[in-house]
N, CA and C atoms as an extended XYZ file, in Angstrom:
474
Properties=species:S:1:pos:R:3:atomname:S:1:resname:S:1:resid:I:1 pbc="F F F"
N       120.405      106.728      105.578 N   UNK     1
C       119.769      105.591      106.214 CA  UNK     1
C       118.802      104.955      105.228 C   UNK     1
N       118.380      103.808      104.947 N   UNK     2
C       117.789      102.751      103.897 CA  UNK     2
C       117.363      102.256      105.289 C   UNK     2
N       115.789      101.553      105.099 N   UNK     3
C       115.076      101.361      105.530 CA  UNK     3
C       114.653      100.119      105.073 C   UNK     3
N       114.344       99.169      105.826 N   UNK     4
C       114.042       97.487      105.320 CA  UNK     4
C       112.679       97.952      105.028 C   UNK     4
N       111.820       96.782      103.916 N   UNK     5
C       110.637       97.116      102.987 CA  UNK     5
C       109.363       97.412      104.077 C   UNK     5
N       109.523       96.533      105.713 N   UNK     6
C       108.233       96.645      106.104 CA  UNK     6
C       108.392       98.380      107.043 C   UNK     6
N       109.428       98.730      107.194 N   UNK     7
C       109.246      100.050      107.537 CA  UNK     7
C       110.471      101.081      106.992 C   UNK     7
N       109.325      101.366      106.073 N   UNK     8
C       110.441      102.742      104.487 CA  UNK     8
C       110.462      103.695      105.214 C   UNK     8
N       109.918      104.084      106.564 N   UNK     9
C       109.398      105.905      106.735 CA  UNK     9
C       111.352      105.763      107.618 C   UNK     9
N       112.249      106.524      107.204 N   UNK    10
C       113.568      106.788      107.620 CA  UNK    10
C       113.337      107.303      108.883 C   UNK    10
N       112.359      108.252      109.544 N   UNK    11
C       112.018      108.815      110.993 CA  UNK    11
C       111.658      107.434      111.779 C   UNK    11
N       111.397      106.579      111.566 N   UNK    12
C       110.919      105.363      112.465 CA  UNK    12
C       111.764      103.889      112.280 C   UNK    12
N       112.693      104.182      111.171 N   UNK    13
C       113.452      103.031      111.155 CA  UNK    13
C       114.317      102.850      112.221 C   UNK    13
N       114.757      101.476      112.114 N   UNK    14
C       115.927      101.765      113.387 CA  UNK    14
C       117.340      101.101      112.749 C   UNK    14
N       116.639      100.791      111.666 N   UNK    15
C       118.151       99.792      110.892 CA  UNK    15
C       118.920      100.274      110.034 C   UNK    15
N       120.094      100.444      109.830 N   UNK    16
C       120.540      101.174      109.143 CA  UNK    16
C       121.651      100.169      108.077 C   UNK    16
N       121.227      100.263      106.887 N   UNK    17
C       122.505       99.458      105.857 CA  UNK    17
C       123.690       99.883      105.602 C   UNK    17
N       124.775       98.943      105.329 N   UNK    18
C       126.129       99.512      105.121 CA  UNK    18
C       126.508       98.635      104.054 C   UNK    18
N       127.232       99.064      103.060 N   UNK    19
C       128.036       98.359      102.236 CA  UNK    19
C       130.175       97.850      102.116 C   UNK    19
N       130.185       98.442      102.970 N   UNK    20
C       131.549       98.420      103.551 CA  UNK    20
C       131.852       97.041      104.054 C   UNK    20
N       133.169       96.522      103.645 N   UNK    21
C       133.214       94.906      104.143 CA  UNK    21
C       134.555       95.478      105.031 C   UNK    21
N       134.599       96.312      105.725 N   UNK    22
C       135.721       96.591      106.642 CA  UNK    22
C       134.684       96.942      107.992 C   UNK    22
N       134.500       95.394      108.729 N   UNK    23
C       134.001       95.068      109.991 CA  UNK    23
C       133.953       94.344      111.441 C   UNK    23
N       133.706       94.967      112.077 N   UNK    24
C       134.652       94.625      113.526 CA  UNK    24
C       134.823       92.857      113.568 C   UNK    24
N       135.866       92.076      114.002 N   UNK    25
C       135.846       91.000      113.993 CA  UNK    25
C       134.778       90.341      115.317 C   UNK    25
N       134.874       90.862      115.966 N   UNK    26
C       134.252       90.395      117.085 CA  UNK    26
C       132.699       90.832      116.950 C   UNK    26
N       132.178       91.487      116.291 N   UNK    27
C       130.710       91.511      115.736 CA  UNK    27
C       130.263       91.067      114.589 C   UNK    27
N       131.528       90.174      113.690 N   UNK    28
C       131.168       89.132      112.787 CA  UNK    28
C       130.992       88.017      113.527 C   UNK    28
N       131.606       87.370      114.612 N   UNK    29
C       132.038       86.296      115.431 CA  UNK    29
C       130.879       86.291      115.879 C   UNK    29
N       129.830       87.577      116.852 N   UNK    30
C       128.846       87.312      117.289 CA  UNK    30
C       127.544       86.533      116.299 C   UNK    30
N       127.787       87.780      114.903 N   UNK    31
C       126.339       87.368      114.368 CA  UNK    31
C       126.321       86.288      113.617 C   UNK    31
N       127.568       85.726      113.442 N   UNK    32
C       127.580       84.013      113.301 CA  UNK    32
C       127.308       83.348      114.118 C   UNK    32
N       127.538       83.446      115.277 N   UNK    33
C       127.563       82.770      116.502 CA  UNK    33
C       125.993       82.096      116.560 C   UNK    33
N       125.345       84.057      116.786 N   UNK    34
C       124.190       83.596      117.069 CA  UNK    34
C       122.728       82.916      116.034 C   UNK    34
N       123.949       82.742      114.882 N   UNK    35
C       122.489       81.938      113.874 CA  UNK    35
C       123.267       80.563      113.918 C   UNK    35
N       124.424       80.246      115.106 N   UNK    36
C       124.758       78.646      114.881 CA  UNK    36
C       125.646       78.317      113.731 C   UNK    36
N       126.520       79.230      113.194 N   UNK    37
C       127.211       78.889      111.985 CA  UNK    37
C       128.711       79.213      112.381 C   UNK    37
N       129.115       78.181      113.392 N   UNK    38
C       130.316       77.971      113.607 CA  UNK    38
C       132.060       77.947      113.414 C   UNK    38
N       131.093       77.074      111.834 N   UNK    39
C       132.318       76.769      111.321 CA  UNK    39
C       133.346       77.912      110.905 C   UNK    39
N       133.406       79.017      111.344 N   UNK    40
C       134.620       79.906      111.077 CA  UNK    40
C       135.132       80.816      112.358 C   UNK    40
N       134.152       80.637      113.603 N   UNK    41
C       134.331       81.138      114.585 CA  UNK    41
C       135.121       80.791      115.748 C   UNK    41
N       135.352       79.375      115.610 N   UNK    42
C       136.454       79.248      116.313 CA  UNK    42
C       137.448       80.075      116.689 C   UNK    42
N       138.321       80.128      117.448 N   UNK    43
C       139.401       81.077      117.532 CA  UNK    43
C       140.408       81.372      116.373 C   UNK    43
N       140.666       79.803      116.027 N   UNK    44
C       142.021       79.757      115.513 CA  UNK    44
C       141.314       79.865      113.367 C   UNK    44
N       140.150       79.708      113.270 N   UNK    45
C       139.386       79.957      112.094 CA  UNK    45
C       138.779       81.606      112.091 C   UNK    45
N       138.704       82.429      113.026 N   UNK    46
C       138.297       83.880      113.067 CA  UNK    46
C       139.009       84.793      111.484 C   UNK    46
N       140.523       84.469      111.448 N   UNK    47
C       141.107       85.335      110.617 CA  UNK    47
C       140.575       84.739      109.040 C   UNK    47
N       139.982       83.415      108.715 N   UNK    48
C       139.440       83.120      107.383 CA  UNK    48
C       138.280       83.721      107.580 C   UNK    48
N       137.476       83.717      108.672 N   UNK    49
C       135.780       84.484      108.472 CA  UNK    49
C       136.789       86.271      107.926 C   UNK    49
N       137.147       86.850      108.981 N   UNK    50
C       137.560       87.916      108.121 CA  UNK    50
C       138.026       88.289      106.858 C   UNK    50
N       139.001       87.423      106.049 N   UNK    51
C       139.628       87.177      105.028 CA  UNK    51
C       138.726       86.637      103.507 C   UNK    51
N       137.458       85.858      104.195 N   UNK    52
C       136.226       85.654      102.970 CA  UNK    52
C       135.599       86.729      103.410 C   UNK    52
N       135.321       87.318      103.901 N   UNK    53
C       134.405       88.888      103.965 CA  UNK    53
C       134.694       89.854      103.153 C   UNK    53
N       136.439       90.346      103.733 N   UNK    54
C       137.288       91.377      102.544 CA  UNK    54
C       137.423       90.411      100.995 C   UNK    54
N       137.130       89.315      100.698 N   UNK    55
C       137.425       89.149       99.226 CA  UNK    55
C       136.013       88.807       98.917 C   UNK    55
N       134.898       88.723       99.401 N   UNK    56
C       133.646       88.988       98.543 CA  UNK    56
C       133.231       90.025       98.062 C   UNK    56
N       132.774       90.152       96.847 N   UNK    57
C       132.841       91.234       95.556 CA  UNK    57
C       131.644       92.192       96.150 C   UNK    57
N       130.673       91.655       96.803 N   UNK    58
C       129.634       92.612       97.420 CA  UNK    58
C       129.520       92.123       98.806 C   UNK    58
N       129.392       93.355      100.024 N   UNK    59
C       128.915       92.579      101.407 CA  UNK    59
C       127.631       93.891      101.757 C   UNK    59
N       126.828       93.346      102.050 N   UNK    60
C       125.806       94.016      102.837 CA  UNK    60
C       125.543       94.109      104.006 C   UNK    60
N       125.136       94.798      105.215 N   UNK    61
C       124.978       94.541      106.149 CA  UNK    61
C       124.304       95.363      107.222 C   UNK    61
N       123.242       94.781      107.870 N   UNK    62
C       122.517       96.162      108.715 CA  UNK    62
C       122.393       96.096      110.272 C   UNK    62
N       122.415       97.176      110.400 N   UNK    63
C       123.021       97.596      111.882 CA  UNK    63
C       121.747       98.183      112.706 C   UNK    63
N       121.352       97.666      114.186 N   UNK    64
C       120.528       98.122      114.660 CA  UNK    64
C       121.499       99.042      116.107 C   UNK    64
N       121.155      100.028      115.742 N   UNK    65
C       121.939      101.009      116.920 CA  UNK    65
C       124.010      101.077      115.926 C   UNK    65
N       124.541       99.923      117.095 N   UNK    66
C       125.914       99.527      116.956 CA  UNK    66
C       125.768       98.111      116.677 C   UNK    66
N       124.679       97.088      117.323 N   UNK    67
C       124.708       96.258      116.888 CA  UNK    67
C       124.866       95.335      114.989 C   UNK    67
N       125.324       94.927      115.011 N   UNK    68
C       125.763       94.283      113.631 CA  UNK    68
C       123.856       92.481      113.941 C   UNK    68
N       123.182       93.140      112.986 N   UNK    69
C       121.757       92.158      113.303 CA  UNK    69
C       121.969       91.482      111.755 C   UNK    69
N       122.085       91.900      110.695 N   UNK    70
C       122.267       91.200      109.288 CA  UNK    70
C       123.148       91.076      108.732 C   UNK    70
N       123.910       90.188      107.348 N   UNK    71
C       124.478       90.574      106.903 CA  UNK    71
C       124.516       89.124      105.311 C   UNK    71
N       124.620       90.386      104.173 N   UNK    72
C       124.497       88.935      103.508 CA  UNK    72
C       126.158       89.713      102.728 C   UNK    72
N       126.394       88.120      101.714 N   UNK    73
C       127.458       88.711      101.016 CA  UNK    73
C       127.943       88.435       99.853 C   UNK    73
N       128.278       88.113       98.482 N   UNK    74
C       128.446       87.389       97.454 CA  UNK    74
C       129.840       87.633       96.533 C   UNK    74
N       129.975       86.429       95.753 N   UNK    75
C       131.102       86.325       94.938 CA  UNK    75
C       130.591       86.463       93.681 C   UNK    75
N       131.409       87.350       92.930 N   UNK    76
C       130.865       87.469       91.282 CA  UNK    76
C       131.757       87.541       90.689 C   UNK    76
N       131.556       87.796       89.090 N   UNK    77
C       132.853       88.018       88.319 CA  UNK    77
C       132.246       89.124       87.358 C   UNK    77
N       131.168       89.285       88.015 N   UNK    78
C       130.451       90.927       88.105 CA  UNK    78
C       129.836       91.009       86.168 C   UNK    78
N       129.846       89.463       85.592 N   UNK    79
C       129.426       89.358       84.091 CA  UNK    79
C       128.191       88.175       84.045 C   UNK    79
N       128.429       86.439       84.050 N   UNK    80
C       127.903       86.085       83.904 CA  UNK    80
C       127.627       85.300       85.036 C   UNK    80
N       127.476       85.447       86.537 N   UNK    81
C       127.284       84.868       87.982 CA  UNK    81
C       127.784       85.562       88.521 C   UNK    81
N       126.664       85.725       89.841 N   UNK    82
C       127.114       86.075       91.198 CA  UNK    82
C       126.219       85.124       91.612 C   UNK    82
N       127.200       84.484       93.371 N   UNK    83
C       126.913       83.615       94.336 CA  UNK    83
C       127.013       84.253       95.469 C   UNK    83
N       125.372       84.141       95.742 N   UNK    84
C       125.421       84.514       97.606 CA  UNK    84
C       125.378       83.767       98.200 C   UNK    84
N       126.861       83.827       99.163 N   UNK    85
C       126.945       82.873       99.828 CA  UNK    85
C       126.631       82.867      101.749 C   UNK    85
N       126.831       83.981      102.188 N   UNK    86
C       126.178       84.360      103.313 CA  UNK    86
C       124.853       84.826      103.209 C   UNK    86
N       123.597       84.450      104.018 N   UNK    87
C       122.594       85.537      104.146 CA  UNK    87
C       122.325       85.388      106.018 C   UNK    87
N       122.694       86.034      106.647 N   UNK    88
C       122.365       86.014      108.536 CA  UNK    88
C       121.478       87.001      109.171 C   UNK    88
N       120.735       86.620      109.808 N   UNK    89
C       120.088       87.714      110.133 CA  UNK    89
C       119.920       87.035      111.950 C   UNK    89
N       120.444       87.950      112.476 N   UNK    90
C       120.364       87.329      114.216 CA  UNK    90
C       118.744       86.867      114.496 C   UNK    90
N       118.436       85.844      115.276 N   UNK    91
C       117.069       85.218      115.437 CA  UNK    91
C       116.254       86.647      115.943 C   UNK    91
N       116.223       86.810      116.977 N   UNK    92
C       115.547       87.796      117.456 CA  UNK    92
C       114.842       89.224      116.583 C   UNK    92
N       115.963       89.307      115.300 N   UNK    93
C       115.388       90.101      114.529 CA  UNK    93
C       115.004       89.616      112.945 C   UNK    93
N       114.390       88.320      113.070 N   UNK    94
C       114.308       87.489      111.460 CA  UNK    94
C       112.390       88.234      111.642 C   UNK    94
N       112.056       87.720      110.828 N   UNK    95
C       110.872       88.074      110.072 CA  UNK    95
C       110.690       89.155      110.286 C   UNK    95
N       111.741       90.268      109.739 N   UNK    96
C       110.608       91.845      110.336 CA  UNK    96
C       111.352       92.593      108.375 C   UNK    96
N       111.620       91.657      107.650 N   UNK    97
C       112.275       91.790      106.379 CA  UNK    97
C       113.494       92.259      106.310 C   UNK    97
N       114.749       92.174      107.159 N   UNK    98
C       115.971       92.147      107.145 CA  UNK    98
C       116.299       91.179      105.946 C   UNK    98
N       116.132       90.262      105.843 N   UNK    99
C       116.590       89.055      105.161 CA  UNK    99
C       116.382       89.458      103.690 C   UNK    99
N       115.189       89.402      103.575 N   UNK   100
C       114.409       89.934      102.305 CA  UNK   100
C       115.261       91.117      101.637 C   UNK   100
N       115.299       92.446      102.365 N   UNK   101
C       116.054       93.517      102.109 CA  UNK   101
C       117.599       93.370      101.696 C   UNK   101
N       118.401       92.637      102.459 N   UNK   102
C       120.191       92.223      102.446 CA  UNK   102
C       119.971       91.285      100.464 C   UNK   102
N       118.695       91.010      100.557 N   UNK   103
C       118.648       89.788       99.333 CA  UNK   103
C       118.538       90.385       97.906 C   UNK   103
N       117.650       91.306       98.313 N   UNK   104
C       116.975       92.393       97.106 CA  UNK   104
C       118.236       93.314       96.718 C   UNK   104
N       118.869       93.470       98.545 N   UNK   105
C       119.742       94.556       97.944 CA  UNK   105
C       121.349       93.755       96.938 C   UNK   105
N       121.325       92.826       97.198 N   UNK   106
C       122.543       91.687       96.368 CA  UNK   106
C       121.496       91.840       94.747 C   UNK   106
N       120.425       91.340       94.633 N   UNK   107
C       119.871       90.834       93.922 CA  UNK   107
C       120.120       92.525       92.764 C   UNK   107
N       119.863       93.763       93.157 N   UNK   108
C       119.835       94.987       92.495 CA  UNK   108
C       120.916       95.299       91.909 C   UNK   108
N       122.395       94.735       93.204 N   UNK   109
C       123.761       95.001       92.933 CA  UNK   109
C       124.109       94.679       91.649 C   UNK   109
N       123.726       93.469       91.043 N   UNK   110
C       123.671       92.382       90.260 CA  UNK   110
C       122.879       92.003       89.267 C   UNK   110
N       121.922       93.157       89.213 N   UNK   111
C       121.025       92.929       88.113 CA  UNK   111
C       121.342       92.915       86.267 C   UNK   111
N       122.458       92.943       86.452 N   UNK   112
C       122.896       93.022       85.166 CA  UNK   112
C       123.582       91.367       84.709 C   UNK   112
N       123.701       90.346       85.471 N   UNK   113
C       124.231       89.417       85.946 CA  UNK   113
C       123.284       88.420       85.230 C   UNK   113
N       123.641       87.321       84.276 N   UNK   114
C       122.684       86.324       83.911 CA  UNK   114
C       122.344       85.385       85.133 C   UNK   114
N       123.115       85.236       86.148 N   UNK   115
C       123.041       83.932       86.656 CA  UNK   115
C       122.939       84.176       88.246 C   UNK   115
N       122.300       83.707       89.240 N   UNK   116
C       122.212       83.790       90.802 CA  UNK   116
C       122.427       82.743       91.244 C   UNK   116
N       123.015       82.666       91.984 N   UNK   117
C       123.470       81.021       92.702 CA  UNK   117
C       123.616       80.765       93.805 C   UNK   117
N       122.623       80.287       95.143 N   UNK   118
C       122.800       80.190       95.803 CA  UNK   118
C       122.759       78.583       97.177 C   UNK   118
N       123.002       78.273       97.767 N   UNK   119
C       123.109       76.992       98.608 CA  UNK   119
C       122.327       77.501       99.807 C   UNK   119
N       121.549       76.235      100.098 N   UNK   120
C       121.037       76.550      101.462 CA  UNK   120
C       120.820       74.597      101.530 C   UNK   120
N       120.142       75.340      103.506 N   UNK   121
C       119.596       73.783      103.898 CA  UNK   121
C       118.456       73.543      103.392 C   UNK   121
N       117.978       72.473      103.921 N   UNK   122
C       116.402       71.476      103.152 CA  UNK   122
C       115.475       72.050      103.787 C   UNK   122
N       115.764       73.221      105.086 N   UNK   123
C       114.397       73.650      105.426 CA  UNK   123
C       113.485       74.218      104.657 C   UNK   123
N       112.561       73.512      105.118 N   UNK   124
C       110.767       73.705      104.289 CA  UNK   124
C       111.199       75.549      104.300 C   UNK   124
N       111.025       75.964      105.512 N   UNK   125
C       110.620       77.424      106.003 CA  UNK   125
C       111.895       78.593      104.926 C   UNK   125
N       112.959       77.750      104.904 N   UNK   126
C       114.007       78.309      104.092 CA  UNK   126
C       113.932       78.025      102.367 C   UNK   126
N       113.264       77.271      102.092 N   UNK   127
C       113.164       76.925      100.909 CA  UNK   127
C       111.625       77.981      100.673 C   UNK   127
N       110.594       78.152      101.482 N   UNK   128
C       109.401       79.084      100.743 CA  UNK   128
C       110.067       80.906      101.030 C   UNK   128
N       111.203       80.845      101.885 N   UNK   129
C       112.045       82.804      101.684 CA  UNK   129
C       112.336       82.268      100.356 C   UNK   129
N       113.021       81.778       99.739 N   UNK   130
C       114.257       81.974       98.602 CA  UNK   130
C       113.080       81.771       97.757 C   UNK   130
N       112.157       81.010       97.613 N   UNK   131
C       111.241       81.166       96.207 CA  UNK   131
C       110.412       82.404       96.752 C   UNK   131
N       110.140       82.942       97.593 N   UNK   132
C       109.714       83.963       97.392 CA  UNK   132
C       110.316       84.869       97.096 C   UNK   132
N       111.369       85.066       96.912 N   UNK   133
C       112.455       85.799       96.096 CA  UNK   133
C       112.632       85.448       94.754 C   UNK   133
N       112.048       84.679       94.386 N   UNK   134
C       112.286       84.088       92.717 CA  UNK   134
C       113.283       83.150       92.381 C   UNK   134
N       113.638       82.399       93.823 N   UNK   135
C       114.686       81.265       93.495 CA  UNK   135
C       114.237       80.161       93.231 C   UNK   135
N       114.016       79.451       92.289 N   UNK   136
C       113.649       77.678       92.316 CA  UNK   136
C       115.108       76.973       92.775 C   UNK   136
N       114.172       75.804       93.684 N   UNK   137
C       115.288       74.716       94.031 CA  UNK   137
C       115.984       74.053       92.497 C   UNK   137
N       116.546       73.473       92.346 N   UNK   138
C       117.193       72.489       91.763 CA  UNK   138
C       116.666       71.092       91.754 C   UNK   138
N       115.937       70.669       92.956 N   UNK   139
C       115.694       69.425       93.919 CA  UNK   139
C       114.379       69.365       93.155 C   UNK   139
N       113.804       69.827       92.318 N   UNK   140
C       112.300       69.800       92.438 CA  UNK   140
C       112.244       69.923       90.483 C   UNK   140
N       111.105       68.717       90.191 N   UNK   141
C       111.400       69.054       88.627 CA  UNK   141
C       111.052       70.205       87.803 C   UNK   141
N       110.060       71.348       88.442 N   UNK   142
C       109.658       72.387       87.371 CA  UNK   142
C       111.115       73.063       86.875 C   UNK   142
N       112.369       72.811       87.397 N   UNK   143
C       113.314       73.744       86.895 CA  UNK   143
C       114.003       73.574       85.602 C   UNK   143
N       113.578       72.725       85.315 N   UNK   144
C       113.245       71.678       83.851 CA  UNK   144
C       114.962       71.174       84.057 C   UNK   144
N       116.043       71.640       82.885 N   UNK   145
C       117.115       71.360       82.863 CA  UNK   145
C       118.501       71.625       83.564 C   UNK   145
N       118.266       72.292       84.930 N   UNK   146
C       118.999       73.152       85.919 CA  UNK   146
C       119.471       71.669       86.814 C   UNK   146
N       120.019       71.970       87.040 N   UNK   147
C       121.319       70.657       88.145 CA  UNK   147
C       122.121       71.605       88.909 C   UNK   147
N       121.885       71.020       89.974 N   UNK   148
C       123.199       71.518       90.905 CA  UNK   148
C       124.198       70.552       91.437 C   UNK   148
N       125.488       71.091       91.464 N   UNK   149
C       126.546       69.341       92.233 CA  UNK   149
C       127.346       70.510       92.841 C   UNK   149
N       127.502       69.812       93.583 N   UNK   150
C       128.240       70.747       95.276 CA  UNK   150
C       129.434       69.201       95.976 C   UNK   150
N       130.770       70.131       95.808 N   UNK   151
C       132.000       69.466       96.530 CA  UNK   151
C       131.939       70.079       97.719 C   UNK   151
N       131.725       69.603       98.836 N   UNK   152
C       132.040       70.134      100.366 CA  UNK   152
C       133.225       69.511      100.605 C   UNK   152
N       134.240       70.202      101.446 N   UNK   153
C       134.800       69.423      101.590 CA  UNK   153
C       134.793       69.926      103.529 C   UNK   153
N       134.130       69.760      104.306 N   UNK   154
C       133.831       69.901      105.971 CA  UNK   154
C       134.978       69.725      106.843 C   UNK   154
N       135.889       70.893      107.298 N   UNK   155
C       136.587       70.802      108.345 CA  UNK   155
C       136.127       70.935      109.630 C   UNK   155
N       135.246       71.240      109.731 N   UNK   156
C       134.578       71.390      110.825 CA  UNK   156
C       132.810       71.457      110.509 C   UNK   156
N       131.885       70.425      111.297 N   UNK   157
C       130.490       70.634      111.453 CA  UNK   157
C       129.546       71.728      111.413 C   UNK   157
N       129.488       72.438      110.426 N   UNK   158
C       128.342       73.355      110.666 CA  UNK   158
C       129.392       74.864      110.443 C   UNK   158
């Protein structure tokens, strides 16, 4: 059992991490569901949420009881980049350092890695987690010569 940073003592944790990307479909479906990230939960889109899970190079994920509450996950080529591209953590259990922990623990996987790459929204509140992790935006000039360009191409909203 691994223990998120704000409670290390293993007798009082209740969360437990897994590294295994072989996970129930219907408790991926939920913990997308419930942070609003749709776009793969549909019915007839369920078997691609499963199918990018088994081909990301690292998946993390922590479990309260049976429940599935976090989960982050990334693509690498395990030399010069890895991209995390999931980080979820169900509402009810965000600020207690789930997030932080799934991030650190990608971030350790990978420490040998020149490059981190990750996408998010414009939230203020989401933009001060990731620099507190040591991410600078792109959007902002201290990153001196760093650019980001992103092709979406949106089959579905969200």
């Amino acid at each position: 059992m691994v223990c998120a940073p704000k409670s290390r003592n293993p007798e009082t944790c209740p969360y437990v991490y897994r590294t295994d990307c072989n996970l129930p479909q219907d408790a991926l479906v939920e913990l997308y569901t419930t942070v609003g990230w749709t776009a793969y939960t549909a019915l007839e889109r369920r078997a691609d949420l499963a199918r990018a899970i088994e081909n990301s190079s690292y998946v993390i994920t922590a479990w309260h009881d049976e429940l599935l509450v976090g989960l982050a996950r990334c693509l690498s080529d395990d030399v010069a980049i890895v991209y995390i591209q999931d980080v979820l953590v169900r509402p009810q259990y965000q600020r207690q350092g789930l997030g932080t922990h799934l991030i650190e623990a990608c971030l350790a996987r990978y420490q040998h890695v020149r490059m981190c790459v990750l996408l998010t929204d414009t939230d203020p509140g989401t933009a001060r987690f990731y620099e507190r992790l040591g991410f600078s935006s792109t959007c902002q000039p201290r990153t001196g010569s760093l650019d980001a360009f992103v092709r979406l191409r949106d089959h579905n909203p969200r």
